[in-house]
Phi, psi and omega in degrees: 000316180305323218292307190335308206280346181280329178290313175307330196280310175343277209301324193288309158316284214279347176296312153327303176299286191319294192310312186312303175321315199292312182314300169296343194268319197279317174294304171341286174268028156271290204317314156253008163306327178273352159299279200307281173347275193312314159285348177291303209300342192275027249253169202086278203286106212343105191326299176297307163327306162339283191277337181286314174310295182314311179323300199297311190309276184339321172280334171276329153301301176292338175281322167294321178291306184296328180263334170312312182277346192245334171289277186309348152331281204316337233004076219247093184304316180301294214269325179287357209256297187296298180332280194328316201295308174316295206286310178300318193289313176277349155305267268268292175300350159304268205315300210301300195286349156300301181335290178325291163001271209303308195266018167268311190299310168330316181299300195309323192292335184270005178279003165232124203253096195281337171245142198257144155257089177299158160234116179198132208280101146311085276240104161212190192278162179317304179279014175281191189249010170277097172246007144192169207323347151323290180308318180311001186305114161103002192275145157255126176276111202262130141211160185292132180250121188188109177284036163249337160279118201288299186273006195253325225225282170289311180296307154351288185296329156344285159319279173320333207273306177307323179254346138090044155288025192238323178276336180240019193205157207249117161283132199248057148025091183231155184253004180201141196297311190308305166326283188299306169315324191292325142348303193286319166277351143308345190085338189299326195206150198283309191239163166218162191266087176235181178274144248246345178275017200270341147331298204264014149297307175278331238275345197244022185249110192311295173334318192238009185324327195223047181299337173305302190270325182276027182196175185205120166254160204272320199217112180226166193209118195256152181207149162285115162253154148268157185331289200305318175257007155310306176335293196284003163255341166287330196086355182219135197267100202261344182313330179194134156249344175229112166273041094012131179262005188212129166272094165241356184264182191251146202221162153246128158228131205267102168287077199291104171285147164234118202290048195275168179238043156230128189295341168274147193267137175291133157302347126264039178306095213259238178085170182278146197279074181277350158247125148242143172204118198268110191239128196258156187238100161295016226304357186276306184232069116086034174236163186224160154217146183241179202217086127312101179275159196262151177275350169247053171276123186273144193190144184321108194282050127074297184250046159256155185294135175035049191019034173317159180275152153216203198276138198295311234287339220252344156327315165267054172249350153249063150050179181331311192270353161275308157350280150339285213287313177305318203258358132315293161356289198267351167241331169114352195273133188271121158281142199263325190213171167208134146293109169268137160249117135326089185306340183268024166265343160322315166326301212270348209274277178342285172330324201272344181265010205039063179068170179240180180252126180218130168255116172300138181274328187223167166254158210199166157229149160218188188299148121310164186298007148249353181124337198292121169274351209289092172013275185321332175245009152317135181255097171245154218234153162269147184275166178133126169301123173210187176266122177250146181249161190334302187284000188280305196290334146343303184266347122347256193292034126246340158314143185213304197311324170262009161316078194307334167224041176077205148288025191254302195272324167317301161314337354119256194323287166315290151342271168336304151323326226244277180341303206279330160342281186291328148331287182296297163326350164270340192268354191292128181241000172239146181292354191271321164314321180292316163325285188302318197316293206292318176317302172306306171311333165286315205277347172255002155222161195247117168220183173258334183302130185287146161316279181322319174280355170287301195318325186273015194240359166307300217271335147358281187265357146280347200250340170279338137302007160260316220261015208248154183283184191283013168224343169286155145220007158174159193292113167217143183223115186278141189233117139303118176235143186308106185218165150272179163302101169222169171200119182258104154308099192286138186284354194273320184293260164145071178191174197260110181261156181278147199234153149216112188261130172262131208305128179281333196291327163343294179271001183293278188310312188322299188326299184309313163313309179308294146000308190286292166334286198270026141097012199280333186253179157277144184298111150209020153299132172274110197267125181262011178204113176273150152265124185266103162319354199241320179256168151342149135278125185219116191230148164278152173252112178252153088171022194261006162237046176217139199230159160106137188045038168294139167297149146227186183201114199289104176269155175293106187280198176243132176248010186286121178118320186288184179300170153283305208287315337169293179275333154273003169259342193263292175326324220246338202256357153265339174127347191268155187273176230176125169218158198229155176199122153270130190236166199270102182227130194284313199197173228141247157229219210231151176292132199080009186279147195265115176261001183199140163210152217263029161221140160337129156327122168091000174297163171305117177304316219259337171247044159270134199240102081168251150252183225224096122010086149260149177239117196237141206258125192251090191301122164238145165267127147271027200246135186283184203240121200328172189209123166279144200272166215271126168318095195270171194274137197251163240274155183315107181278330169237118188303117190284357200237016179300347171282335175272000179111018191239161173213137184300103191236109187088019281315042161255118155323102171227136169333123188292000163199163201266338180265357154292343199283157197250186171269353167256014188097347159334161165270156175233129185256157185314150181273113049272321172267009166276332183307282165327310196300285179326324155303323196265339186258006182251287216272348188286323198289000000 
C-alpha cells in the first residue's frame, strides 16, 4: 500500500516536472517571438542592430530551451535550478522590453488617428420651448448645405431623413455656418443642424463668446469614418500626401493649435485654428524654418462660398484639409504633413515633464483652462525667467490681450513654449515617464505622418548629434510676416471684425525662404542662427522689415450725421451709384442730414451690388402759422343818439341832464326842441 502511494506521489512529481518544462519552454518562446514581433514592427530604426538582435535573441533561446531539456534528463537538481532561473529571468527581460517596445509604437502609432469621429447637433436657444426633436413640428430648421461637410452636412440630412424633420417642418437652406447662427439669435428660424464642436468655433466672436450657455441641443448623432472615407466627401486626400515610408527629402509641415476645452483632442477636432505654424525641414542640410500665421490674417478661405476672405483662423471650421488647402493657396507652397495639437494637452504634457524653463517677456493674467475669468482663477505670470507648470505654460501660449502685437507676440510666445518642451525632453531618465510623455502626446495629436515615417525621424536626429558641434544642434530661421490693421465687415456674422492684411513684398521674401529651404529655388540664405539647446532661443527674422505692395480694401464709411451732398460726392468719386429717400423728421437732425444708409459701415466697395441707398432727413413744422386777429369797432369819439336827449361824455352817451332821463333810463327831450324838429322836417319836404 505505501509503495502504491510513493509511486503515485512518483508519477504525480513527475507529471509536474513535465508540465513545468513544458511551461517554461513555451514562455521562454512566446517572450521571445514578442521581442523579435516587436523589433520588426519599429523598422527604420537601425536596421542592422535590428536584424542582428533578432537573430541573436532566436540562438539564446533555443540554446536556454535545448540546455533547460537536457539539465532536466539528467536530473541534475543543482543545475536544473540555475537553468530554470536563468530561463525565468530571460522571460521576465523579454517581456518587459517586448512591452516597452510595444507600448512607444502603440503611442507613436495612435498619433495618426486614422479613424475620425463626426459629431452633429441639433441646436436651438436657451429659452425656446423646444426640447426635444419632436417639438419641432411646424418649426423652421436651418442647415448649411455643403456636401463636403461631414458633421455639418451628411450627417445633417441623416438626421432630417431619419426623424422625418422634411415632412413637417420647414428647412432652411443656408451658404454659410456664420448666417445660420446668426438666424438662430435672430429668431428667425427655431433650430439648426450643426457641428457639436460649434462653441468652440464662436467662442472668439465677441457677439457670440457665450454661445455655450445661450443655446442646448436637443439631438445628436455620431459616425465613424477613417481618413480615406471621410477624403471622399472632402474631395481631398488627407490621409498622407507623400507616401514614403522614410523621411529623407525636404518637407512642409503645418502645426494646427486647437484651443479646446478637453484635454483629450477629438478625433474631429474642428474649432479655430488658433496657433498656426508653418515650417519648413531640410533633412539633407539640417536647416529649418517657421513661420507664425496671426490667426486673423485675412485671406481667401478655400471652402467657404466663392472663397470669399475671412480670418484664416475661421478654415478650421471644416477641419485640416481646409486649412491645408487655404494656406497652399494663400503662400503657393505645397504641405506635405500637419500636426493638430491640443492646447489643453499642453498641461498634461508640461505637468508629465515636471515643468519647463521659460523667460517670460511681460508680466500678465490671463483666464485658466476652463476659462474661468473669475479673480481666483486667474493665471498670473511675473516677466522674467522661471519654471512653469502646465496651466501656467497654458497661459503663456494663449495670452494675447495685453500684447502690443497681438497674436504676432503670441506666436512669439508659443514658440518659447515649444523651446522649453524640448529643452525638458533631455532630461527625461525612466522608461516609465518617457512612456506617460508618449502617452500624452498621443492623446493630444492628430497628424498624417505614418508610424514609419516617425520612426525615420531616429536616423534624423542621430545624424543632427553626429554631424552638429558640442554646441550647435541646428540651423533655424525665423520668418514674419508683415501687415496692417484692418476692420472689416463680415458678411457671414454680419458685423465689423479685426483684420489682419499681409503685406505682399513680406509674403514674397517669406516664400523665397521656404523655396530655398525645400530646395525649390537656388539656395541664397544665409544661415544667421543657430539653435542651442543649452541657450536662448534666438532666431533672424526675415520678411519683418519688408513692405510694399500690400493689399488694401476701400471700406464703405458711415455717413450717417454727414451731408447728402457730402456722401454723394464721396460715393460718386468712387464709382458707386447713389439713390436718396427723404425722409420726413420734425427734430433730431438737421436738414439734408444723411440718418441711414443701406449698407453697412467698413463694408468692402467691391462687394457692393448695385447703389448705395440714403435715407436723408427732411424738417417739416408742425407749429400752426400766425393768424391776425379780426378787427373790433372803435369805440364812439361822439354820441349818435344827441337828437335822441343824449350827450357824449367820455364816449359814452348820457344825458344832457338828470332831469331827462325817464324810468326806464332813456332821455327825454324838451317839447320845443320836438317842435322845432318837426318844423324843420315840414319845410325841407
Amino acid at each position: 500500500m505505501d509503495e502504491n502511494i510513493v509511486l503515485e506521489k512518483s508519477n504525480n512529481s513527475s507529471k509536474i516536472i513535465k508540465i513545468s518544462k513544458i511551461l517554461l519552454h513555451l514562455l521562454t518562446f512566446l517572450s521571445g517571438l514578442f521581442l523579435i514581433f516587436c523589433l520588426y514592427r519599429i523598422s527604420g530604426v537601425e536596421n542592422r542592430i535590428r536584424y542582428v538582435a533578432m537573430v541573436i535573441i532566436v540562438i539564446i533561446n533555443c540554446i536556454l530551451i535545448f540546455v533547460v531539456r537536457r539539465l532536466f534528463k539528467k536530473q541534475k537538481k543543482a543545475r536544473t535550478i540555475v537553468a530554470v532561473i536563468i530561463s525565468i529571468v530571460m522571460i521576465i527581460l523579454q517581456s518587459l522590453l517586448g512591452y516597452f517596445i510595444f507600448r512607444t509604437y502603440s503611442s507613436l502609432d495612435n498619433i495618426n488617428k486614422n479613424k475620425i469621429t463626426y459629431t452633429t447637433a441639433v441646436v436651438v436657444k436657451k429659452d425656446s420651448n423646444v426640447s426635444k426633436v419632436d417639438d419641432l413640428k411646424d418649426k423652421n430648421i436651418g442647415i448649411v448645405i455643403d456636401e463636403t461637410s461631414i458633421d455639418g452636412y451628411v450627417i445633417g440630412m441623416e438626421i432630417i431623413k431619419e426623424q422625418k424633420l422634411d415632412n413637417n417642418s420647414k428647412i432652411k437652406e443656408y451658404s454659410n455656418v456664420t448666417s445660420l447662427v446668426k438666424d438662430l439669435y435672430n429668431k428667425k428660424i427655431d433650430a439648426m443642424i450643426i457641428s457639436k464642436n460649434y462653441p468652440s468655433m464662436f467662442k472668439s466672436i465677441d457677439k457670440y463668446k457665450n454661445i455655450e450657455n445661450d443655446t442646448k441641443i436637443i439631438y445628436e448623432k455620431s459616425k465613424t469614418l477613417t481618413k480615406e472615407e471621410a477624403s471622399k466627401y472632402s474631395g481631398d486626400d488627407i490621409l498622407n500626401f507623400n507616401t514614403s515610408d522614410k523621411i529623407d527629402k525636404p518637407f512642409t509641415l503645418l502645426v494646427m493649435g486647437i484651443d479646446s476645452t478637453q484635454k483629450k483632442l477629438s478625433k474631429n477636432a474642428t474649432g479655430n485654428g488658433d496657433s498656426l505654424m508653418l515650417i519648413t525641414f531640410n533633412p539633407k542640410t539640417l536647416n529649418a524654418t517657421i513661420l507664425s500665421i496671426p490667426r486673423d490674417t485675412y485671406v481667401p478661405i478655400a471652402c467657404f462660398a466663392g472663397q470669399r476672405e475671412n480670418k484664416i483662423t475661421h478654415a478650421a471650421w471644416n477641419g485640416e484639409s481646409c486649412m491645408i488647402r487655404t494656406i497652399e493657396n494663400f503662400t503657393g507652397i505645397n504641405i506635405d504633413y500637419y500636426v493638430k495639437v491640443n492646447f489643453q494637452g499642453v498641461i498634461s504634457l508640461v505637468d508629465a515633464l515636471g515643468g519647463i524653463e521659460v523667460d517670460v517677456p511681460i508680466e500678465f493674467c490671463e483666464s485658466n483652462s476652463k476659462r474661468s475669468t473669475r479673480t481666483e482663477n486667474l493665471v498670473c505670470l511675473k516677466k522674467g525667467k522661471q519654471k512653469l507648470n502646465g496651466e501656467q505654460a497654458l497661459a503663456l501660449a494663449r495670452h494675447r490681450k495685453t500684447l502690443l502685437t497681438g497674436d504676432l507676440q503670441r506666436g512669439v510666445n508659443q514658440q518659447l513654449v515649444v523651446q522649453g518642451i524640448l529643452n525638458k525632453l533631455k532630461s527625461i531618465r525612466s522608461a516609465n515617464q518617457l512612456l506617460n510623455i508618449l502617452d500624452t502626446i498621443s492623446m493630444s495629436m492628430d497628424t498624417n505622418f505614418t508610424t514609419k515615417q516617425i520612426l525615420s525621424f531616429y536616423d534624423i536626429a542621430k545624424k543632427l548629434i553626429k554631424t552638429s558641434n558640442s554646441n550647435n544642434l541646428i540651423n533655424m530661421t525665423q520668418l514674419y510676416l508683415s501687415g496692417s490693421s484692418a476692420m472689416i465687415y463680415d458678411e457671414g456674422i454680419g458685423m465689423t471684425l479685426y483684420n489682419y492684411i499681409p503685406d505682399k513684398a513680406s509674403l514674397e521674401a517669406i516664400v523665397n525662404t521656404m523655396k530655398q529651404n525645400l530646395g525649390l529655388d537656388e539656395v541664397s540664405m544665409v544661415k544667421k542662427m543657430e539653435f542651442n539647446i543649452e541657450k536662448p532661443f534666438e532666431m533672424k527674422t526675415i520678411g519683418a522689415d519688408v513692405y510694399g505692395g500690400g493689399t488694401s480694401y476701400t471700406l464703405l464709411p458711415n455717413f450717417v450725421g454727414s451731408s447728402e451732398s457730402y456722401a454723394k460726392n464721396w460715393l460718386s468719386s468712387h464709382g458707386i451709384g447713389v439713390t436718396v429717400t427723404y425722409k420726413e423728421v420734425t427734430s433730431g437732425y438737421s436738414d439734408g442730414q444723411v440718418i441711414d444708409q443701406s449698407y453697412p459701415e467698413n463694408k468692402r466697395l467691391d462687394l457692393i451690388s448695385g447703389s448705395v441707398n440714403l435715407t436723408v432727413a427732411k424738417i417739416i413744422n408742425n407749429e400752426p402759422e400766425p393768424t391776425e386777429p379780426e378787427p373790433s369797432e372803435p369805440e364812439p369819439t361822439v354820441c349818435e343818439k344827441t337828437d335822441l336827449g343824449y350827450t357824449d361824455s367820455n364816449g359814452e352817451c348820457v344825458c344832457e341832464s338828470p332831469k331827462q332821463v325817464q324810468e326806464d333810463g332813456s332821455c327825454s327831450i324838451s317839447q320845443e326842441e320836438s317842435e322845432s324838429d318837426s318844423e324843420q322836417n315840414n319845410n325841407n319836404e
